[in-house]
C-alpha positions in Angstrom: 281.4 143.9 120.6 278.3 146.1 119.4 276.9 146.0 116.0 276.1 149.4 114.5 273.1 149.5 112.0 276.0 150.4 109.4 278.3 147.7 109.9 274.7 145.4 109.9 273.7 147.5 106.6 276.9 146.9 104.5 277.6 143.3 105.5 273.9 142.1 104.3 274.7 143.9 101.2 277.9 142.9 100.4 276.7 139.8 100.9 274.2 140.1 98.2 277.0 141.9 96.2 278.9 138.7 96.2 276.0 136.6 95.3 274.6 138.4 92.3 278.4 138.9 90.8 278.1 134.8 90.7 275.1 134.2 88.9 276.7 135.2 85.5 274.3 133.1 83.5 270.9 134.4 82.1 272.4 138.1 83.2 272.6 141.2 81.5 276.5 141.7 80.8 276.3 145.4 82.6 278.8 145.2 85.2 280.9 148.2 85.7 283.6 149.6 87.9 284.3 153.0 87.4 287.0 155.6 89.8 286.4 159.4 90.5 289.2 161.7 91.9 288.5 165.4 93.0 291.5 167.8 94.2 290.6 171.0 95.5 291.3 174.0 97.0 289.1 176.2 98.8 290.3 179.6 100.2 287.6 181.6 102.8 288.3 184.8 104.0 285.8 186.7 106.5 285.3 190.0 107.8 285.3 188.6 111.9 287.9 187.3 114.3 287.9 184.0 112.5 291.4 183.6 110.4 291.5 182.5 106.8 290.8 179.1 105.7 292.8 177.0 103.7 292.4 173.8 102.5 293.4 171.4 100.2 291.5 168.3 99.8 291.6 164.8 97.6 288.4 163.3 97.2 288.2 159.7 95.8 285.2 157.3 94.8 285.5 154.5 93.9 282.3 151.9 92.8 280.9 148.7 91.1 277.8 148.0 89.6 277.0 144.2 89.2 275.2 142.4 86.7 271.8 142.4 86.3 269.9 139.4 87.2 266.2 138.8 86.5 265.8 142.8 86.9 268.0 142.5 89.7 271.3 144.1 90.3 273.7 146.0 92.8 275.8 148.7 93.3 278.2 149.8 95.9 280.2 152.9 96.3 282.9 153.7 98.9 284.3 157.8 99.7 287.5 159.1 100.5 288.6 162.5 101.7 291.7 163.6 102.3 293.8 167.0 103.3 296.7 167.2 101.3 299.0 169.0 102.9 296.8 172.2 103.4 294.2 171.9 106.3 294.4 175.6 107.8 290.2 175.3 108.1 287.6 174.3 111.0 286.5 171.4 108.9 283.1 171.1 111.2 283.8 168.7 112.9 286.1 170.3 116.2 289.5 170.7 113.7 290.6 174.5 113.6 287.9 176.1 115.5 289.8 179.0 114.8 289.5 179.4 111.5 286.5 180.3 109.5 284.4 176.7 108.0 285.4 174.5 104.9 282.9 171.7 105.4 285.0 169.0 104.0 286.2 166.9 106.9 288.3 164.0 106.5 286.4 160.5 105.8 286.4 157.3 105.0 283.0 155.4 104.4 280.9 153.3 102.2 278.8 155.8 100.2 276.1 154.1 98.3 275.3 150.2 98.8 271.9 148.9 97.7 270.0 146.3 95.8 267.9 147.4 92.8 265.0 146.1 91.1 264.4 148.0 88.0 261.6 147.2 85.6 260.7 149.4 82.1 257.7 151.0 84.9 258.9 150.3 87.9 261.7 150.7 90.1 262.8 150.1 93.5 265.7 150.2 95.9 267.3 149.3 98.9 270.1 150.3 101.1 272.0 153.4 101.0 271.2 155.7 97.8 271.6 158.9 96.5 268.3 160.2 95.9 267.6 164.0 94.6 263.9 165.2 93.6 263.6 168.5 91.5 266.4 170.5 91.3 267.5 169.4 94.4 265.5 172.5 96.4 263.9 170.2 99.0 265.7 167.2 98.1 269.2 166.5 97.5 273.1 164.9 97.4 275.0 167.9 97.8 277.8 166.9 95.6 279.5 170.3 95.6 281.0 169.2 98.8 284.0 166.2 99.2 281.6 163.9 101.5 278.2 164.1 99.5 275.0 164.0 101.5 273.1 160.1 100.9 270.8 158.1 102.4 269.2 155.0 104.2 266.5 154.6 102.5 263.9 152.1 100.7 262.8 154.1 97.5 260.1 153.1 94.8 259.6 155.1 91.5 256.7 153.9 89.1 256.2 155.6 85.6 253.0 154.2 84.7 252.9 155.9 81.3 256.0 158.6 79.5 254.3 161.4 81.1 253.3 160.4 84.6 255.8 159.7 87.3 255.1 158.4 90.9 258.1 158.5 94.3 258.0 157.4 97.1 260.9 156.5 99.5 261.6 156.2 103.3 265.2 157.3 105.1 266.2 155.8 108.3 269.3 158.0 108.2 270.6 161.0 106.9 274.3 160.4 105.7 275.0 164.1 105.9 278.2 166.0 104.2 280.1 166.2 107.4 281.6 162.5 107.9 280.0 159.3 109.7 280.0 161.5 113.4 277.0 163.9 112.2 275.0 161.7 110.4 271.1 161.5 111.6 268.6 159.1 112.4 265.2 159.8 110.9 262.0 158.9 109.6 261.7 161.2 106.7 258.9 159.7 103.9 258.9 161.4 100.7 256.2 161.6 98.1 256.8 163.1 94.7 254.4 163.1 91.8 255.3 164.7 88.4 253.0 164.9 84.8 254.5 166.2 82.0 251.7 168.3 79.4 252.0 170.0 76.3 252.5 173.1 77.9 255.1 171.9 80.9 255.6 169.6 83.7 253.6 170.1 86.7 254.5 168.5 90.4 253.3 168.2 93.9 255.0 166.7 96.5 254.2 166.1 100.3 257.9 165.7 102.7 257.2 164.5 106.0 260.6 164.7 108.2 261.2 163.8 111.5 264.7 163.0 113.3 264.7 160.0 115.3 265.6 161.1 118.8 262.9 160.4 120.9 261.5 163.9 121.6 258.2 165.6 119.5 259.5 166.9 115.9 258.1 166.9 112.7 258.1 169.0 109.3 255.3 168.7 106.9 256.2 170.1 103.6 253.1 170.2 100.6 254.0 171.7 97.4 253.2 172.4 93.7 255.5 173.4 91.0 255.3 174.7 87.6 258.3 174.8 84.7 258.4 174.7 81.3 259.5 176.8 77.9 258.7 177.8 74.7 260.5 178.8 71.3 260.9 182.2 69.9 262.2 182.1 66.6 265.7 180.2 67.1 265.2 181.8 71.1 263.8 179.8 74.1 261.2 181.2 76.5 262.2 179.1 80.1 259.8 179.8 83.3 259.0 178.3 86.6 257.0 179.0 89.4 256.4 176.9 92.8 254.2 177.3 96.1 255.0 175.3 99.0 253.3 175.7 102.5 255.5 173.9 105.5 254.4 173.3 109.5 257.1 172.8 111.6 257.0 171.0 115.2 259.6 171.2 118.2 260.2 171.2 122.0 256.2 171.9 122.1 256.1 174.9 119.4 254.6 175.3 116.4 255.1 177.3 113.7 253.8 177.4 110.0 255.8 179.3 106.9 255.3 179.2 103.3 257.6 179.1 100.1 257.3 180.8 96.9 259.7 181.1 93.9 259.1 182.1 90.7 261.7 182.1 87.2 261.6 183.8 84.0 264.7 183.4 81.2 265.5 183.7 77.7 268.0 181.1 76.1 269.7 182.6 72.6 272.6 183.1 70.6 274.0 180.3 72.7 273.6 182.4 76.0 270.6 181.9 79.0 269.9 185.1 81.1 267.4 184.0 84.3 265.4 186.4 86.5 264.1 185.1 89.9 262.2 185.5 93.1 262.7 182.9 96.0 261.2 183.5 99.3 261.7 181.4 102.1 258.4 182.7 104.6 258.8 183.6 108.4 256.5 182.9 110.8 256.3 186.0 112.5 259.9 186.5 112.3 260.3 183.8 115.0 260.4 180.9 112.3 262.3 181.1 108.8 261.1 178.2 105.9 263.5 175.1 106.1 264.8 173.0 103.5 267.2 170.3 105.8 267.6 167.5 102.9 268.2 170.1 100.1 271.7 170.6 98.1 271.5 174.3 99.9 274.9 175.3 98.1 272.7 175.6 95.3 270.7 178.3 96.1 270.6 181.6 97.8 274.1 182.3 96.8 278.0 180.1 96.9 279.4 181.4 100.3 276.8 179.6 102.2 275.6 182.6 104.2 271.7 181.1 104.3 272.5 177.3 104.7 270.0 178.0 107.8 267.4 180.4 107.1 266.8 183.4 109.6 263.8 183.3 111.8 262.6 186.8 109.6 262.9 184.4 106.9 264.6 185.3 103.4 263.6 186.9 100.0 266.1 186.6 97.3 265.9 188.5 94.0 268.8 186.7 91.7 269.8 187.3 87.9 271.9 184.7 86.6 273.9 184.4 82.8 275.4 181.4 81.7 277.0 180.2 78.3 279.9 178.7 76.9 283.4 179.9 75.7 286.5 178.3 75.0 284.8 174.6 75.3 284.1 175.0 78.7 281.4 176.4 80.5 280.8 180.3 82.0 277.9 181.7 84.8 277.7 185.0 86.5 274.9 185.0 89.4 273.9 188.3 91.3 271.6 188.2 94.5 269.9 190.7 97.0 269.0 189.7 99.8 266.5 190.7 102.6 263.9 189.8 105.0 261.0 188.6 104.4 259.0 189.4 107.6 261.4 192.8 108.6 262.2 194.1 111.7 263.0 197.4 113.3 266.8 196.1 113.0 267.0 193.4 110.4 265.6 193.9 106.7 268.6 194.4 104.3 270.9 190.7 104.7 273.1 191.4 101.8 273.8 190.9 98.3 276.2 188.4 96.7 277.9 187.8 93.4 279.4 184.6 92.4 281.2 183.5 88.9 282.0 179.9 87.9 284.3 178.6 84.3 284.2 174.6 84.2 285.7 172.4 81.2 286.6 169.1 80.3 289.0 167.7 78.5 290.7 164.9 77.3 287.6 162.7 77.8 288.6 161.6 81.1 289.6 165.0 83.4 287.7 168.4 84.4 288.9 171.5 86.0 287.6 174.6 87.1 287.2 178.0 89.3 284.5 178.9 91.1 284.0 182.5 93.3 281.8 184.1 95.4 281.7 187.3 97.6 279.1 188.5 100.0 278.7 192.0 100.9 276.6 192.0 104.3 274.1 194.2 104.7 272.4 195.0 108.6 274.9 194.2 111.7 272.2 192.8 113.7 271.5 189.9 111.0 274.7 188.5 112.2 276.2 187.9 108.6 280.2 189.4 108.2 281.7 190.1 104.3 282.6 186.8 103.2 285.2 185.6 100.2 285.5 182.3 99.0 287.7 180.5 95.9 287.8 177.5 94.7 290.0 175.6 91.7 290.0 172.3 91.6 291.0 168.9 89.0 289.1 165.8 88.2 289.6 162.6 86.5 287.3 160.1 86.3 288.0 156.2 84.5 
């Protein structure tokens, strides 16, 4: 019978699981065990051929974290998704092809499993991890979705002093958000460096991906960021800005693009109001700026329109407000979209508008509502009017 790399994975871990659970004495009394459930529905209605998507989906995690042990300890995490009752959606996956995309297919998997060593400085682990590096833009766990995006992965994070901060980590797979089938062998290294100043936090990173399946591919990502903010009176100045040049290799082609973003807001009164700029360069319009690893639900609007972004590459201008009311949480977000290098046929790709109210309650559960619409703007860029909602329950013990 053949042994995958996963079943190899989660057995040597377990194993360890098992063994540091034992060795109670001279331990830190840490150990945890904690339960997560998500229901959801998701609605998608689209301007094409496609019919309307519905789905209803249970998500449930379940994990333990052991001991620790000389700086030592474990954690393991196992993922469930579920239709309940509802699954009217192509769920990615070759379910409903038919219908227009809810990417939560139906799995069953261990999610996180890996050994820690965790120092007051330094930090290591290994095994399958979530790992997420600023804001998620380049690197990320996706954890809008049912099935979050995690990862293979030896990481190390030293913190030689409170303002310097040094990461490295490589991925042997990509454990992607659509189930066990479409997960991705790599050899992705990741190198993150962050000092905080008096005046903000400054970063430069260098991502060097490559999927391991025996043809020529890379993409080399260097970058530099910029955030920090500033009191007004009882008001808070917030601003960000961030340069990123990228060469991409593939089937013999190469093609170089470049990345710029910058943010301006003002938090008072209990309110934030956010201007931005993101651009995501073309080469040429034959090549549009990638971000594969990132949590791309995030950014560039909620329906999902720019998960992949055009060869003319993208520019988006977004203004974003955000408060509280009624003990939950409130944000409106407004994008226009275009492209960055146009064309005689593609240069307006839309505009978007998307409002979210979260809250908690009772200490242990969470609900919300989340919407977005997308009003598509030339034919030739492909994109259709899109509507999406979402409500959904937690608990979590």
């Amino acid at each position: 019978m053949k042994v995958t790399k996963t079943v190899k994975l989660n057995t040597t871990l377990s194993l360890l699981f098992i063994a540091m659970s034992q060795s109670a004495y001279a331990a830190e009394n840490n150990a945890k065990a904690s339960i997560d459930f998500n229901l959801r529905y998701e609605n998608v209605s689209q301007d094409n051929a496609k019919k309307d998507a519905d789905a209803l989906t249970l998500r449930t995690k379940l994990n333990y974290q052991t001991q620790t042990v000389n700086l030592f300890s474990a954690f393991v995490e196992f993922e469930d998704s579920r239709t309940v009752g509802i699954e009217d959606y192509n769920d990615t996956n070759g379910k409903n092809a038919d219908y227009s995309v809810i990417a939560d297919p139906e799995s069953t998997e261990v999610d996180q499993a890996y050994v820690q060593y965790k120092s007051e400085q330094f930090s290591t682990k290994l095994g399958r991890q979530v790992i997420t590096l600023d804001g998620h833009r380049f690197v990320g766990h996706v954890g809008w979705r049912q099935d979050k995006q995690t990862f293979d992965a030896l990481s190390f994070a030293f913190k030689p002093g409170k303002d310097l901060s040094l990461n490295y980590a490589y991925i042997s797979k990509r454990n992607r958000i659509f189930a066990e089938a479409k997960d991705i062998d790599a050899k992705d290294h990741l190198l993150n460096a962050s000092y905080t100043t008096g005046i903000g936090k400054f970063t430069a990173y260098g991502y060097f991906l490559e999927v391991d399946n025996n043809t020529d591919n890379a993409l080399d990502t260097f970058g530099l960021s910029y955030s920090g903010n500033t009191k007004i009176s009882d008001n808070k100045l917030i601003y960000r800005a961030e340069f990123a040049t990228q060469t991409a290799e593939s089937a013999g082609n190469e093609f170089d693009a470049s990345y710029l973003s910058f943010e301006a807001g003002m938090a008072f009164s209990g309110v934030t109001a956010k201007l931005g700029f993101e651009s995501l360069g073309s080469d040429g319009g034959n090549y549009g700026f990638s971000t594969p690893l990132a949590t791309l639900h995030k950014f560039n609007g909620w329906s999902d329109q720019f998960l992949t972004t055009p060869a003319q590459g993208l520019d988006d201008i977004y203004v974003a407000i955000s408060g509280k009311a009624f003990g939950g949480r409130w944000s409106v977000v407004y994008h226009d979209f275009s492209a960055n290098e146009a064309s005689d046929t593609i240069d307006d790709l839309g505009s978007e508008i998307n409002a979210l109210y979260s809250k908690g309650f009772a200490k242990h559960y969470s609900a919300g509502l989340k919407f977005a619409a997308y009003s598509a703007g030339d034919a030739a860029a492909g994109k259709v009017d899109t509507d999406k909602v979402w409500l959904w329950v937690g608990a979590k013990f």
